[in-house]
PyMOL Python script that loads the backbone (N, CA, C, O; Angstrom):
from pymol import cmd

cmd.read_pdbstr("""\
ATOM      1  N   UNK A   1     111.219  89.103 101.785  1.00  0.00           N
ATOM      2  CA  UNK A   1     111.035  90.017 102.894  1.00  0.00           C
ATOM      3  C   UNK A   1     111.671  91.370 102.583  1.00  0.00           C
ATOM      4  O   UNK A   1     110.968  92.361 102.786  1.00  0.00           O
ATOM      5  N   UNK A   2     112.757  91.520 102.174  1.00  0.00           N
ATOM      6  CA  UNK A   2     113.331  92.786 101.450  1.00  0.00           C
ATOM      7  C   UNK A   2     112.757  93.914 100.773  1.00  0.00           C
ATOM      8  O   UNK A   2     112.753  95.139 100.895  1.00  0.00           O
ATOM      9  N   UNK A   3     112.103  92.726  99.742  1.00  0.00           N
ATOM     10  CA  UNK A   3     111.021  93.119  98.739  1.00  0.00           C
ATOM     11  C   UNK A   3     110.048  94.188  99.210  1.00  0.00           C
ATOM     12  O   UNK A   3     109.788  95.305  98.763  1.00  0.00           O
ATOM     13  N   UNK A   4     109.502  93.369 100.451  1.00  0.00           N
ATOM     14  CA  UNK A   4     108.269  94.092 101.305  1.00  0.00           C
ATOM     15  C   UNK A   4     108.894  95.168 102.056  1.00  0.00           C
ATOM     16  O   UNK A   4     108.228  96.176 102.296  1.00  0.00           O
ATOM     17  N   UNK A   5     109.903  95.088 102.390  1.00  0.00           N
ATOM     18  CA  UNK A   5     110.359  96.398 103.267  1.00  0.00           C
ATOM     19  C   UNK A   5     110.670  97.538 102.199  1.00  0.00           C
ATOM     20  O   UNK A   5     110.322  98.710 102.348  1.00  0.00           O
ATOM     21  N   UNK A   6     111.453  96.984 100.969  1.00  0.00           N
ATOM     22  CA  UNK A   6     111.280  98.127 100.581  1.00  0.00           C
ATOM     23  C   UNK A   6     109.485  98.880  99.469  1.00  0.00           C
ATOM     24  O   UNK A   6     109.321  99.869  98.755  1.00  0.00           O
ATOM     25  N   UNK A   7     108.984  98.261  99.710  1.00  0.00           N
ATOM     26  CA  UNK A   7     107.842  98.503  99.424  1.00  0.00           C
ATOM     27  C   UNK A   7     107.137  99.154 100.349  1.00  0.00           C
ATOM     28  O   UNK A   7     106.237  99.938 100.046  1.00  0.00           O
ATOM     29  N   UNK A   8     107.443  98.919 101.424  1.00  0.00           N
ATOM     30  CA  UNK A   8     107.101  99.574 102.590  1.00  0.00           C
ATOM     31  C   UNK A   8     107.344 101.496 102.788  1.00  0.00           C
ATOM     32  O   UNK A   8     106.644 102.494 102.616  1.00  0.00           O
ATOM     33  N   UNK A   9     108.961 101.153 103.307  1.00  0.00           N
ATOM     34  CA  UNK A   9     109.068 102.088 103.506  1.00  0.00           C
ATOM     35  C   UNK A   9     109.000 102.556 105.009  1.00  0.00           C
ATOM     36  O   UNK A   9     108.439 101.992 105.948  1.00  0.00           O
ATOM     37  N   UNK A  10     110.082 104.337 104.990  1.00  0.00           N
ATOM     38  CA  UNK A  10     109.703 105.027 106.127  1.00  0.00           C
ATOM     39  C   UNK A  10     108.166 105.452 106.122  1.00  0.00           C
ATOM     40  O   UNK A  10     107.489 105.090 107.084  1.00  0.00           O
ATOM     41  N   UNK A  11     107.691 106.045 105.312  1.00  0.00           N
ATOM     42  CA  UNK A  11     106.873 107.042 104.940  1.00  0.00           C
ATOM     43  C   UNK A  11     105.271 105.203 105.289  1.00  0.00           C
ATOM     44  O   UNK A  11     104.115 105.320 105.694  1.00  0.00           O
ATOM     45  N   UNK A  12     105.661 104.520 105.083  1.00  0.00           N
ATOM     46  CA  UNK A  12     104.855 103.074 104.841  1.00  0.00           C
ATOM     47  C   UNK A  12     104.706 102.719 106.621  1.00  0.00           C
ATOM     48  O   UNK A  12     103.691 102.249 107.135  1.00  0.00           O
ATOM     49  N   UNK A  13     105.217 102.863 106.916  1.00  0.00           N
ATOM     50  CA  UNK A  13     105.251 102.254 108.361  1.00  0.00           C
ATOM     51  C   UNK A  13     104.789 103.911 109.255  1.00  0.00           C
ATOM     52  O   UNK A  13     103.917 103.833 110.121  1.00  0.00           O
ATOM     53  N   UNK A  14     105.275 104.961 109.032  1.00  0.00           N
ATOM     54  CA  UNK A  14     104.338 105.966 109.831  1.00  0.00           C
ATOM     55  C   UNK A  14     103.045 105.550 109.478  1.00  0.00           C
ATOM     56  O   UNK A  14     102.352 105.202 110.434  1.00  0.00           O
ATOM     57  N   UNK A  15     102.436 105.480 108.162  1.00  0.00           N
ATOM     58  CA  UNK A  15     101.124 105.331 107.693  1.00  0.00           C
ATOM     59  C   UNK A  15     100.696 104.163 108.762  1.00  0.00           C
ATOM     60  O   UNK A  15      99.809 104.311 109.602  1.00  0.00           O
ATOM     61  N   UNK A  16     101.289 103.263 108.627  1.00  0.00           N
ATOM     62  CA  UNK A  16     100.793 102.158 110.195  1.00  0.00           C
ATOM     63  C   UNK A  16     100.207 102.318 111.483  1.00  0.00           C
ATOM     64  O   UNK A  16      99.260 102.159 112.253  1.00  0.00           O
ATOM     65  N   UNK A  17     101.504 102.785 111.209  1.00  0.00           N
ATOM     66  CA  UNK A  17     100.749 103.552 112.917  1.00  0.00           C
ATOM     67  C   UNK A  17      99.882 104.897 113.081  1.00  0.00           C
ATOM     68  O   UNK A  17      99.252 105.384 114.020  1.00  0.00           O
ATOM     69  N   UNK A  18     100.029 105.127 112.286  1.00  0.00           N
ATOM     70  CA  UNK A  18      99.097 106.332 112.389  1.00  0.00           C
ATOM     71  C   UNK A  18      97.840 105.105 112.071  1.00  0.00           C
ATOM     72  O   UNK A  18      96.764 105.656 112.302  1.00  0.00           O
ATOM     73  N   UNK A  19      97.710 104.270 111.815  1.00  0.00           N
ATOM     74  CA  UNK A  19      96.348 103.267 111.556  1.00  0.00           C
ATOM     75  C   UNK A  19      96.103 102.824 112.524  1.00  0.00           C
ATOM     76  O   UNK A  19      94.973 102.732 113.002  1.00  0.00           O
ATOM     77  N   UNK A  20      97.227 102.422 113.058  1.00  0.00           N
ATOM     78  CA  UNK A  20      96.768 101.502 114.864  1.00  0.00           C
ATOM     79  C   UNK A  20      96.523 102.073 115.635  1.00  0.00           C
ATOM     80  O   UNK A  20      95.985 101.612 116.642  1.00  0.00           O
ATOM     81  N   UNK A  21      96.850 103.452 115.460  1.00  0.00           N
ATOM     82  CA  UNK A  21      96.627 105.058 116.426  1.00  0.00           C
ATOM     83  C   UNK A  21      95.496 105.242 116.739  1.00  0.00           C
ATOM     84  O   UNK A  21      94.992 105.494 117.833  1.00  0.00           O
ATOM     85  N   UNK A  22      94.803 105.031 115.108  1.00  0.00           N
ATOM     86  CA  UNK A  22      93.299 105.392 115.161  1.00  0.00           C
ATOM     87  C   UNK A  22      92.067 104.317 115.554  1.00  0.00           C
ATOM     88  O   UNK A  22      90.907 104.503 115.922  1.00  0.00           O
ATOM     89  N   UNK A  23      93.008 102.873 115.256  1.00  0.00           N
ATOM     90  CA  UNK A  23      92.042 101.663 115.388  1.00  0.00           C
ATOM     91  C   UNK A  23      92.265 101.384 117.024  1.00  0.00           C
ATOM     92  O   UNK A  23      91.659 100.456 117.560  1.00  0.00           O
ATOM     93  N   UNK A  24      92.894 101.982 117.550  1.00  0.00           N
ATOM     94  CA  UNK A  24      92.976 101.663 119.439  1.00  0.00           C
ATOM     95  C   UNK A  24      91.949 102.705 119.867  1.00  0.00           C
ATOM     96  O   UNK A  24      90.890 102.440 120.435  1.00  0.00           O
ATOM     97  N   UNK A  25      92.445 104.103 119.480  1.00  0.00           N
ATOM     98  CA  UNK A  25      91.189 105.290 119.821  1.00  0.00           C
ATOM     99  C   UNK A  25      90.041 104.592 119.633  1.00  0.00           C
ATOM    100  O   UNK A  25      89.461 104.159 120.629  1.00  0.00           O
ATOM    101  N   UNK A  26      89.579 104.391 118.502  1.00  0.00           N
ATOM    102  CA  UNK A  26      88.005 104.248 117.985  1.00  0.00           C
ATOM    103  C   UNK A  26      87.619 103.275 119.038  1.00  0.00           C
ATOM    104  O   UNK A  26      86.587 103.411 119.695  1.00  0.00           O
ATOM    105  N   UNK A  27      88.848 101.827 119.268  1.00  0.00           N
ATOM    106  CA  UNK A  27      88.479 100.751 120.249  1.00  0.00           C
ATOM    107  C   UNK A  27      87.862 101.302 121.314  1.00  0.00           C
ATOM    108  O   UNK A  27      86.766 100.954 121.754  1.00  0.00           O
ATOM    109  N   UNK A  28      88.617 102.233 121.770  1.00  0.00           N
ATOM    110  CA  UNK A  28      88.742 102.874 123.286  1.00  0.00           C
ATOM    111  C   UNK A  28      87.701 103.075 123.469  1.00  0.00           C
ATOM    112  O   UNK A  28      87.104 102.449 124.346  1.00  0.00           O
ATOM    113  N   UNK A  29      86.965 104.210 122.562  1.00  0.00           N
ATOM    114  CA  UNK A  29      85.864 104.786 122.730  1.00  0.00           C
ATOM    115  C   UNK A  29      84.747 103.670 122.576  1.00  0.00           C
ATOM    116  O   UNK A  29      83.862 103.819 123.419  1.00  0.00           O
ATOM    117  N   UNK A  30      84.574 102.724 121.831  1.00  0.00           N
ATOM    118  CA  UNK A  30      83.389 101.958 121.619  1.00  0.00           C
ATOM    119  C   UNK A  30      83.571 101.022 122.500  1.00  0.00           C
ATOM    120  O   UNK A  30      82.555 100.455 122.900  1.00  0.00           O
ATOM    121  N   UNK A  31      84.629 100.681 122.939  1.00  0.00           N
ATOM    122  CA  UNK A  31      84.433  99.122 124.495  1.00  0.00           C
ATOM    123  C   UNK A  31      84.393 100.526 126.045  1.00  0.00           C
ATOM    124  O   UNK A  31      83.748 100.376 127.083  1.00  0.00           O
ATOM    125  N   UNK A  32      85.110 101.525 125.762  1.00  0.00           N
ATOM    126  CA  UNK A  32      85.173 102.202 127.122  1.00  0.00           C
ATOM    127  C   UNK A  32      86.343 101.854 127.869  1.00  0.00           C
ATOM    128  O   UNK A  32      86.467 102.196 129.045  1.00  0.00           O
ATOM    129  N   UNK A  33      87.214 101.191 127.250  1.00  0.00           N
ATOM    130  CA  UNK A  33      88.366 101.195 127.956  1.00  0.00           C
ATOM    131  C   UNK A  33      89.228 101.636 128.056  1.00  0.00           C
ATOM    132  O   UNK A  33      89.104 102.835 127.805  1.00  0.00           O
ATOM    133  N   UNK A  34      90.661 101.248 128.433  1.00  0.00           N
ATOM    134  CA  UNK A  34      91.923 102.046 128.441  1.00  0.00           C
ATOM    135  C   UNK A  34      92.484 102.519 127.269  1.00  0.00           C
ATOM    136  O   UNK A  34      93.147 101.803 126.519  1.00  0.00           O
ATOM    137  N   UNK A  35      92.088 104.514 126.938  1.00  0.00           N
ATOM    138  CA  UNK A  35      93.020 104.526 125.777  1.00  0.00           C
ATOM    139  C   UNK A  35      94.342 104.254 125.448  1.00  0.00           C
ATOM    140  O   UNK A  35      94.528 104.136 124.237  1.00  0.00           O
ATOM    141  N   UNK A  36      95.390 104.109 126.214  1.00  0.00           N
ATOM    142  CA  UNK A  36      96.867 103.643 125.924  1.00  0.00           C
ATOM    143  C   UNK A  36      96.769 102.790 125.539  1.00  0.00           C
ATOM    144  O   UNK A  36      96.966 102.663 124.330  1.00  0.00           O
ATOM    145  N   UNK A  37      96.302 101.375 126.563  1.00  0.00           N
ATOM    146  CA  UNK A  37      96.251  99.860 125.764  1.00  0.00           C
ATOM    147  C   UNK A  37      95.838  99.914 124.317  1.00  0.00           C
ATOM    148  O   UNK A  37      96.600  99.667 123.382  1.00  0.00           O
ATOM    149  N   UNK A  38      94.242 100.345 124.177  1.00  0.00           N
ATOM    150  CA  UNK A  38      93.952  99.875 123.347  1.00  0.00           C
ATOM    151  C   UNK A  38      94.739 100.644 121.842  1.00  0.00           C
ATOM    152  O   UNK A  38      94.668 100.258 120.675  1.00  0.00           O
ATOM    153  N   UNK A  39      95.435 101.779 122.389  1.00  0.00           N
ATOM    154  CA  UNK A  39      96.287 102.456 121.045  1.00  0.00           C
ATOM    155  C   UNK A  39      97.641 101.662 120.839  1.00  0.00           C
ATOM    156  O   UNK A  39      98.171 101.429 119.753  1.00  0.00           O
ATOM    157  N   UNK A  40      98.158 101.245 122.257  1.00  0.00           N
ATOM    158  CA  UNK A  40      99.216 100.656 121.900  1.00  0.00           C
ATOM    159  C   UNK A  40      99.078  98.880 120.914  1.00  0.00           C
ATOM    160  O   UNK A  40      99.699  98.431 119.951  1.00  0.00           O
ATOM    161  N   UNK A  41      98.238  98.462 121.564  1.00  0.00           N
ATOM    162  CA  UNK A  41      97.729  96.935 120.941  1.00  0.00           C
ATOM    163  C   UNK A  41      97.232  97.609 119.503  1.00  0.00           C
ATOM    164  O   UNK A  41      97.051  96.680 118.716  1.00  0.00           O
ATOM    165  N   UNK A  42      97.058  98.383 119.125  1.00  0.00           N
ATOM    166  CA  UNK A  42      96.353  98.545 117.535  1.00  0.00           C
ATOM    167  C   UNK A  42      97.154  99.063 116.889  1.00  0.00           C
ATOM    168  O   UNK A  42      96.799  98.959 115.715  1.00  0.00           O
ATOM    169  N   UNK A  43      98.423  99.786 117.003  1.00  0.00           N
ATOM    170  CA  UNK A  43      99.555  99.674 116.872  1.00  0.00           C
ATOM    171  C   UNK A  43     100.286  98.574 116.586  1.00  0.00           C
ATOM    172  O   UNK A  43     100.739  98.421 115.451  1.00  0.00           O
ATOM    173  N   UNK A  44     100.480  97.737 117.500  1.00  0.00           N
ATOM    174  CA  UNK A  44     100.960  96.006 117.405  1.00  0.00           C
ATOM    175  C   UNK A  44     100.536  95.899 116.346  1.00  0.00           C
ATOM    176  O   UNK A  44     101.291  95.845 115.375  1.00  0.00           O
ATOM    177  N   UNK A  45      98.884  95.822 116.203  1.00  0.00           N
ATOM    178  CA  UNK A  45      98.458  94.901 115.425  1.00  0.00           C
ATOM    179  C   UNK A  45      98.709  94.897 113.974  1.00  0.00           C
ATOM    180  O   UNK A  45      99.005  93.975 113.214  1.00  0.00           O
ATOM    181  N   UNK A  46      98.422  96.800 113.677  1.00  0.00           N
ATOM    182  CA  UNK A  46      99.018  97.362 112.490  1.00  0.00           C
ATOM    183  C   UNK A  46     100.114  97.108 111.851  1.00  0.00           C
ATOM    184  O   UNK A  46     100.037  96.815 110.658  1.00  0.00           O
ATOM    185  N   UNK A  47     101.442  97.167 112.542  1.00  0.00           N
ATOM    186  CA  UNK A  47     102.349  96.633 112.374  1.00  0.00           C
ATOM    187  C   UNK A  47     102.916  95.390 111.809  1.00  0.00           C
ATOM    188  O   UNK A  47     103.660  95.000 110.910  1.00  0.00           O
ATOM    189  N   UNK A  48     101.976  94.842 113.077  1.00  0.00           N
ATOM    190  CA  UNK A  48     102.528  93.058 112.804  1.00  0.00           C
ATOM    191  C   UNK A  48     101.359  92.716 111.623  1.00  0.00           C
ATOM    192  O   UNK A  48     101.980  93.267 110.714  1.00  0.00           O
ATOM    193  N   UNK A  49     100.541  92.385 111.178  1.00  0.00           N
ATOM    194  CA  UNK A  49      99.698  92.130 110.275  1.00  0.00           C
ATOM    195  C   UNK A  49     100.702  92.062 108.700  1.00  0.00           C
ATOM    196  O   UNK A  49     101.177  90.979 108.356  1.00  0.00           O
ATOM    197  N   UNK A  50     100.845  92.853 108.172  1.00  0.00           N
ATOM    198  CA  UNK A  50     101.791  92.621 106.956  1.00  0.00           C
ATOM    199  C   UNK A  50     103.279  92.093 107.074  1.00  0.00           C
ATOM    200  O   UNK A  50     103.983  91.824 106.101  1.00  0.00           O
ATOM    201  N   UNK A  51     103.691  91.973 108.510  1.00  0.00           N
ATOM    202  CA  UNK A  51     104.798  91.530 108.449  1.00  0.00           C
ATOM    203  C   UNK A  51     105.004  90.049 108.099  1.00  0.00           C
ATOM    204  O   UNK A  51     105.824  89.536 107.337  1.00  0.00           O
ATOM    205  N   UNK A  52     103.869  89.400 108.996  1.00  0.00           N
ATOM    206  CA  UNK A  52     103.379  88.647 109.569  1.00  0.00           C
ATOM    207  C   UNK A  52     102.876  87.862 107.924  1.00  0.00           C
ATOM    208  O   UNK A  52     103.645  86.947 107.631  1.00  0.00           O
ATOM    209  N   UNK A  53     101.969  88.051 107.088  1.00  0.00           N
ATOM    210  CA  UNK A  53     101.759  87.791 105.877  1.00  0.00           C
ATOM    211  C   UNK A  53     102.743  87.816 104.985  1.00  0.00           C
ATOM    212  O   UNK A  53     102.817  86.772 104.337  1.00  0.00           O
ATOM    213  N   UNK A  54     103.575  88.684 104.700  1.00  0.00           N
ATOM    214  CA  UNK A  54     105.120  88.423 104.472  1.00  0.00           C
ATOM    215  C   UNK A  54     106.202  87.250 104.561  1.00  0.00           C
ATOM    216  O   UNK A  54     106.825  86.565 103.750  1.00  0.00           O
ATOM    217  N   UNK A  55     106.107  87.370 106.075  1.00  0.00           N
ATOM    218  CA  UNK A  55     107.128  85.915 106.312  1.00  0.00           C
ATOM    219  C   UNK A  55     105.839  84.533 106.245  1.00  0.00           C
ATOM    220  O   UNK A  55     106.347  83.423 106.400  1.00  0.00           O
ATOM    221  N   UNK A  56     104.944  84.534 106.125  1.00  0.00           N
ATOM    222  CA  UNK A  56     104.315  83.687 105.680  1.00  0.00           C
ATOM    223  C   UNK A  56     104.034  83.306 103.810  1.00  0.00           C
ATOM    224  O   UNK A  56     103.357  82.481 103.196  1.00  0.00           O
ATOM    225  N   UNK A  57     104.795  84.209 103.504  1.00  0.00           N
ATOM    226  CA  UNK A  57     105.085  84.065 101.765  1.00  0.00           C
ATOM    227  C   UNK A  57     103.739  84.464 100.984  1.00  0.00           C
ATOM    228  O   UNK A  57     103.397  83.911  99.939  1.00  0.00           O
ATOM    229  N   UNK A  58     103.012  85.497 101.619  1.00  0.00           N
ATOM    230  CA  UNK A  58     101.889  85.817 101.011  1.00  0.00           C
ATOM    231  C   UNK A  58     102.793  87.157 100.266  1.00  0.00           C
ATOM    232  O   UNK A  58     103.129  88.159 100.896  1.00  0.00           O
ATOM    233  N   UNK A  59     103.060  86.945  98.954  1.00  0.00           N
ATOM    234  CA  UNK A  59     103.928  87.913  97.791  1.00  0.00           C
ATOM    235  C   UNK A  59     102.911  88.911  97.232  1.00  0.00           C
ATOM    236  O   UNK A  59     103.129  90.103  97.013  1.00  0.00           O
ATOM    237  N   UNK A  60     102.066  88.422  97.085  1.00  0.00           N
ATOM    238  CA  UNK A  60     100.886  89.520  96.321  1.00  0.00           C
ATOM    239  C   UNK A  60     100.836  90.779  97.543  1.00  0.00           C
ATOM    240  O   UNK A  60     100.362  91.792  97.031  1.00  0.00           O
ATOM    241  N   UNK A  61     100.992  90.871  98.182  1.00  0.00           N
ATOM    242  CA  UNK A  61     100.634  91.744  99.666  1.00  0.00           C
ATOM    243  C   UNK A  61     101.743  92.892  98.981  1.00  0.00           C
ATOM    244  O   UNK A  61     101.299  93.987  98.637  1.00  0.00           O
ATOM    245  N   UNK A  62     103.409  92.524  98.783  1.00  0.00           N
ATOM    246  CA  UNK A  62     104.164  93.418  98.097  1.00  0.00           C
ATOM    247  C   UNK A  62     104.197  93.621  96.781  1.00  0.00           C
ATOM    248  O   UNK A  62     105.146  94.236  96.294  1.00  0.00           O
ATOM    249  N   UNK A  63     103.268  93.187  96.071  1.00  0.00           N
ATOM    250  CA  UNK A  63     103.648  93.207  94.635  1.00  0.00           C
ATOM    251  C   UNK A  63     102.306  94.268  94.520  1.00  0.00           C
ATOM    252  O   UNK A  63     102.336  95.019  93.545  1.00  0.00           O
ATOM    253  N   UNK A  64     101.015  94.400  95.534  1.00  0.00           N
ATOM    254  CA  UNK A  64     100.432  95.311  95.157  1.00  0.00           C
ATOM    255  C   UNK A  64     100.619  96.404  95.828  1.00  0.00           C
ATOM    256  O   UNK A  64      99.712  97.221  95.664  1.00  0.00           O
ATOM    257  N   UNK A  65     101.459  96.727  96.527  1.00  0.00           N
ATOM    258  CA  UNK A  65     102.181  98.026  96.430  1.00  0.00           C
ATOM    259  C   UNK A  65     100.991  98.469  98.162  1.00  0.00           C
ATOM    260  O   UNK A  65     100.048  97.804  98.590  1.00  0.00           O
ATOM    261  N   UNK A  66     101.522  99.665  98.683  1.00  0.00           N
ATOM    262  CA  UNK A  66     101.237 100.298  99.611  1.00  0.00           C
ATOM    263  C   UNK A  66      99.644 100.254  99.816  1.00  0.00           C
ATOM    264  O   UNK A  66      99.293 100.765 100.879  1.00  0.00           O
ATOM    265  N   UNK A  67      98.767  99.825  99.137  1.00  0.00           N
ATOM    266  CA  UNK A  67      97.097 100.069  99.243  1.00  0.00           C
ATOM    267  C   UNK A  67      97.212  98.933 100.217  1.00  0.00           C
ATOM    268  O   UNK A  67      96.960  98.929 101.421  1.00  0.00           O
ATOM    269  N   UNK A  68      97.773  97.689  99.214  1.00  0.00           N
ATOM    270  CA  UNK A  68      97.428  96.503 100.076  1.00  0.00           C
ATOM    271  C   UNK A  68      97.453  96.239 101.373  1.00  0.00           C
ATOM    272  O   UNK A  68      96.592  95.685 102.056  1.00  0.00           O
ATOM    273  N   UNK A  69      98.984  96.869 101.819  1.00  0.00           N
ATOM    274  CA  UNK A  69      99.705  96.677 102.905  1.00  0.00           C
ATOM    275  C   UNK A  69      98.614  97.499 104.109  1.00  0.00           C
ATOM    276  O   UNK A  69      98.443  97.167 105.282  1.00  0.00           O
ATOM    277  N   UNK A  70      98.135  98.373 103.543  1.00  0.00           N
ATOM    278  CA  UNK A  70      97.797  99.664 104.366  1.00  0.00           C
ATOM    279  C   UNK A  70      96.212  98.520 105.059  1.00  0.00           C
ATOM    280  O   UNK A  70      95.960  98.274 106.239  1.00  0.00           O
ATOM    281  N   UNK A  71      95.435  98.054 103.806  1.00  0.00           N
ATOM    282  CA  UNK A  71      94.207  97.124 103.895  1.00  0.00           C
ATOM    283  C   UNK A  71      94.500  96.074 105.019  1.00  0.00           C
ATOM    284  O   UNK A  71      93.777  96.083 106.015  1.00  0.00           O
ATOM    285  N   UNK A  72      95.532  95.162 104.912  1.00  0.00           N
ATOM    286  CA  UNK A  72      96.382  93.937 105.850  1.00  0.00           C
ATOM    287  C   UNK A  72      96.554  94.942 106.891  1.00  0.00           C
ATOM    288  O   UNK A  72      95.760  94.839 107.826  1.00  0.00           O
ATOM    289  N   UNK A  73      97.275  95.746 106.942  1.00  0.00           N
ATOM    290  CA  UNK A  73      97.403  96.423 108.594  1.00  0.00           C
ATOM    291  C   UNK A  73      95.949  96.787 109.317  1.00  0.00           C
ATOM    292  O   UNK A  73      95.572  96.375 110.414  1.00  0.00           O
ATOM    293  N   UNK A  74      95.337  97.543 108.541  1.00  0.00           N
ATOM    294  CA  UNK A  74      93.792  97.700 109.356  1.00  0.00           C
ATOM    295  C   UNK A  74      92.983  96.375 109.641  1.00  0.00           C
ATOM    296  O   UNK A  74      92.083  96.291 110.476  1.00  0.00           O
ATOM    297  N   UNK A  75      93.432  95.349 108.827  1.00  0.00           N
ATOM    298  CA  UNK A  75      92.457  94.084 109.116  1.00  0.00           C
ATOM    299  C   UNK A  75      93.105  93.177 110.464  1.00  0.00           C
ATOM    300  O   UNK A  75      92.504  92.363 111.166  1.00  0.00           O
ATOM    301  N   UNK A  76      94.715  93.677 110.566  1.00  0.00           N
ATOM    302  CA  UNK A  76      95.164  93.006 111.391  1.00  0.00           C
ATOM    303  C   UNK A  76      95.155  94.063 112.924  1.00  0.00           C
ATOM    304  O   UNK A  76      94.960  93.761 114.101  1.00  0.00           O
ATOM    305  N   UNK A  77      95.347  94.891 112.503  1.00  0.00           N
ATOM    306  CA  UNK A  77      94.488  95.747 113.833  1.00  0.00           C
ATOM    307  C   UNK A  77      93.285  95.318 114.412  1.00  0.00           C
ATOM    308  O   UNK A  77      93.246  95.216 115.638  1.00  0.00           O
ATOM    309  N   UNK A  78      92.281  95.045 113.728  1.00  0.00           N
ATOM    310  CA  UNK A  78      91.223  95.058 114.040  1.00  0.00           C
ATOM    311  C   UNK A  78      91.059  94.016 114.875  1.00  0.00           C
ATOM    312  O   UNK A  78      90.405  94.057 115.918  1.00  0.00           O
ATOM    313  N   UNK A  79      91.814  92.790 114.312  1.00  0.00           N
ATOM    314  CA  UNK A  79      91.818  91.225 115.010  1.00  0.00           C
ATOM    315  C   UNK A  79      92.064  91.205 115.736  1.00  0.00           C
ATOM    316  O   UNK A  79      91.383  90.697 116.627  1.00  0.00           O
ATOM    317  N   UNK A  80      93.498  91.859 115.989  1.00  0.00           N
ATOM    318  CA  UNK A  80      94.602  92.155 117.578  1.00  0.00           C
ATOM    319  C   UNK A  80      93.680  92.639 118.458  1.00  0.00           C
ATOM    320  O   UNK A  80      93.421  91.890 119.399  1.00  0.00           O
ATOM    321  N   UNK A  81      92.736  94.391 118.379  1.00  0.00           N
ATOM    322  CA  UNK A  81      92.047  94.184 118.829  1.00  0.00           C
ATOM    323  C   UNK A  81      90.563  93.533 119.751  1.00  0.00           C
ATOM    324  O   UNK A  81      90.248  93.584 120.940  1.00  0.00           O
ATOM    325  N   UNK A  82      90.091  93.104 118.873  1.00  0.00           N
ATOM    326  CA  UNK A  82      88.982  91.994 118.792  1.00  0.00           C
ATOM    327  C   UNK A  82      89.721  91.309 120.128  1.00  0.00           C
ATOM    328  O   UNK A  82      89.230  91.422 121.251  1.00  0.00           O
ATOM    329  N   UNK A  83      90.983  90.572 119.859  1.00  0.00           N
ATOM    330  CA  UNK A  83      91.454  89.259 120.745  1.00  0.00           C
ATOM    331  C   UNK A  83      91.497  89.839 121.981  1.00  0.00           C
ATOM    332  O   UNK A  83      91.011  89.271 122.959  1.00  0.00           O
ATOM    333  N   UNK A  84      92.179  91.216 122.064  1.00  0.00           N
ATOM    334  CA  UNK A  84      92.695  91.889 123.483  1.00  0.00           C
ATOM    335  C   UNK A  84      91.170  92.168 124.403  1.00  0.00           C
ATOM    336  O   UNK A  84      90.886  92.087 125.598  1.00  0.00           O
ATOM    337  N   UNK A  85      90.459  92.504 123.255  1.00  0.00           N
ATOM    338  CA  UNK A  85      89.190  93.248 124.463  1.00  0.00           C
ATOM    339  C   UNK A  85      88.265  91.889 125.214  1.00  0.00           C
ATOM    340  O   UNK A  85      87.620  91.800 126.259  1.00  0.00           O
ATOM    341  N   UNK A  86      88.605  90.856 124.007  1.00  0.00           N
ATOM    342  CA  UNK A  86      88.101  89.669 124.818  1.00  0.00           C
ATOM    343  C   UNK A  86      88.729  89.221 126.066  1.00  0.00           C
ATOM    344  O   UNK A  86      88.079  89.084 127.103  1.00  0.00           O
ATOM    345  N   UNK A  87      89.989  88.992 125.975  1.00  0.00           N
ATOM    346  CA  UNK A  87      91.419  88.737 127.023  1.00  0.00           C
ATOM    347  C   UNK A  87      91.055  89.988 128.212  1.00  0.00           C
ATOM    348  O   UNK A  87      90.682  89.594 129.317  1.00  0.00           O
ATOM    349  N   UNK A  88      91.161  91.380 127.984  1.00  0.00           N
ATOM    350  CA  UNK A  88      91.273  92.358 128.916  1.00  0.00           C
ATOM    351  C   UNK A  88      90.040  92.555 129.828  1.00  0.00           C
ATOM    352  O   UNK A  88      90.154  92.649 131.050  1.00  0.00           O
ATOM    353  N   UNK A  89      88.591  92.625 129.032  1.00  0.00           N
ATOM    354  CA  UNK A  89      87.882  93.108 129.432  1.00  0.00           C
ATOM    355  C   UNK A  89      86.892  91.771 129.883  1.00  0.00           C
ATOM    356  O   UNK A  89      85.785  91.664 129.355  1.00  0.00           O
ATOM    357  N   UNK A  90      87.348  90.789 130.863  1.00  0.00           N
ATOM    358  CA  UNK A  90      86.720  90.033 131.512  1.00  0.00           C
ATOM    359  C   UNK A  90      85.884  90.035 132.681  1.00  0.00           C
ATOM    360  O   UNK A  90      86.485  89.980 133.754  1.00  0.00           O
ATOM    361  N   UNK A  91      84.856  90.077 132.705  1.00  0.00           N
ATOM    362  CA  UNK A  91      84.015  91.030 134.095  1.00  0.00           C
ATOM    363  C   UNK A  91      83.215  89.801 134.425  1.00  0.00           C
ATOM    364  O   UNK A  91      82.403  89.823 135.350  1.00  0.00           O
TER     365      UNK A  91
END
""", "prot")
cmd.dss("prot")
cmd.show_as("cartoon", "prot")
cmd.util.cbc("prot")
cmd.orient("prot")
C-alpha cells in the first residue's frame, strides 16, 4: 500500500479528481440529474477504485506507474456511477 501511495502522489490524486470531476459532469448531463451528486459520487468513485485494487493486492496497478492508476480510477468512476443513477434515479 505504501508502494501505491507513493506512486501516487499529490500531483496523482488531484489528477483523480479532476477525473471524477469530469465523469459526474458528463453523468449529469447525459442522465439529467443532480450536478453535485453526480460530481461528488464520481469523485468517490475515482478515488476509491485504485485504492480499493490496492488493498486487494492487485500490484501491477503500482508497478505500472500513474497511466494505470489514472485507467482504474476512470473505470471505477464509471461503475460508482452506473450503481448511483440506478439507486437515485428511481421513477
Amino acid at each position: 500500500m505504501e508502494t501505491f501511495l507513493q506512486v501516487l502522489g499529490i500531483i496523482g490524486l488531484a489528477i483523480l479528481v479532476v477525473i471524477g470531476t469530469l465523469a459526474g459532469l458528463i453523468a449529469s448531463v447525459i442522465t439529467g440529474g443532480n450536478r453535485g451528486t453526480y460530481v461528488v459520487i464520481g469523485v468517490v468513485g475515482a478515488l476509491a477504485a485504485p485504492f480499493l485494487m490496492a488493498l486487494l493486492g492487485v500490484t501491477a496497478l503500482a508497478a505500472a506507474g500513474l497511466i494505470a492508476i489514472i485507467v482504474a480510477s476512470i473505470i471505477g468512476a464509471i461503475i460508482v456511477l452506473m450503481i448511483a443513477h440506478l439507486i437515485l434515479d428511481r421513477d
